[in-house]
C-alpha positions, 0 to 999 in steps of 0.5 A, spaced: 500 529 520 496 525 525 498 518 527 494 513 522 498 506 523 498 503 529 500 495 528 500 492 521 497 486 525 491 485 521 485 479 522 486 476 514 489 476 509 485 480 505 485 485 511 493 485 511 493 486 502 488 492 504 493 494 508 498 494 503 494 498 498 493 504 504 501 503 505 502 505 498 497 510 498 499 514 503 506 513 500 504 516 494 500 523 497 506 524 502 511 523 496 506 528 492 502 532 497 498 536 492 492 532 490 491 537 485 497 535 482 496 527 484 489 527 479 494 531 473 498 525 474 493 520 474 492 520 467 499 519 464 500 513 469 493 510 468 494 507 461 501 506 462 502 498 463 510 499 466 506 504 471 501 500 473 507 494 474 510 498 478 504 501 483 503 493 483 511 491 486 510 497 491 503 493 494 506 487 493 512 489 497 508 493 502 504 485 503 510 481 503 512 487 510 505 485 513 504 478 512 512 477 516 508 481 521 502 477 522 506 470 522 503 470 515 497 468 519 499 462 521 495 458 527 500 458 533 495 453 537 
């Protein structure tokens, strides 16, 4: 696999929570490599709620790691 992260430094905050979500991502198909397998899945866990909570914990984790690297984006003038 090709380096793909090279800082969790992100301008904004929004930049840093789509940070988040790619980490998540990526998480997620280097758990499952198989895309095939990925789409069979989606389904089942699309109209799951506890599911879709816990994707939602996984993102919010991920951010929480970004925002202690961007200072929380804190102006240090």
């Amino acid at each position: 696999m090709t380096s793909w992260l090279s800082t969790l430094k992100t301008d904004t905050p929004e930049e840093g929570y789509e940070l988040a979500v790619k980490l998540a991502r990526v998480a997620v198909k280097l758990t499952q490599p198989d895309a095939e397998v990925r789409d069979q899945l989606r389904p089942e866990y699309a109209e799951d709620s506890d599911a879709l909570i816990a994707a939602s914990q996984v993102v919010a984790t991920h951010f929480a790691t970004v925002a202690a690297a961007n200072d929380h984006w804190r102006d240090k003038s």
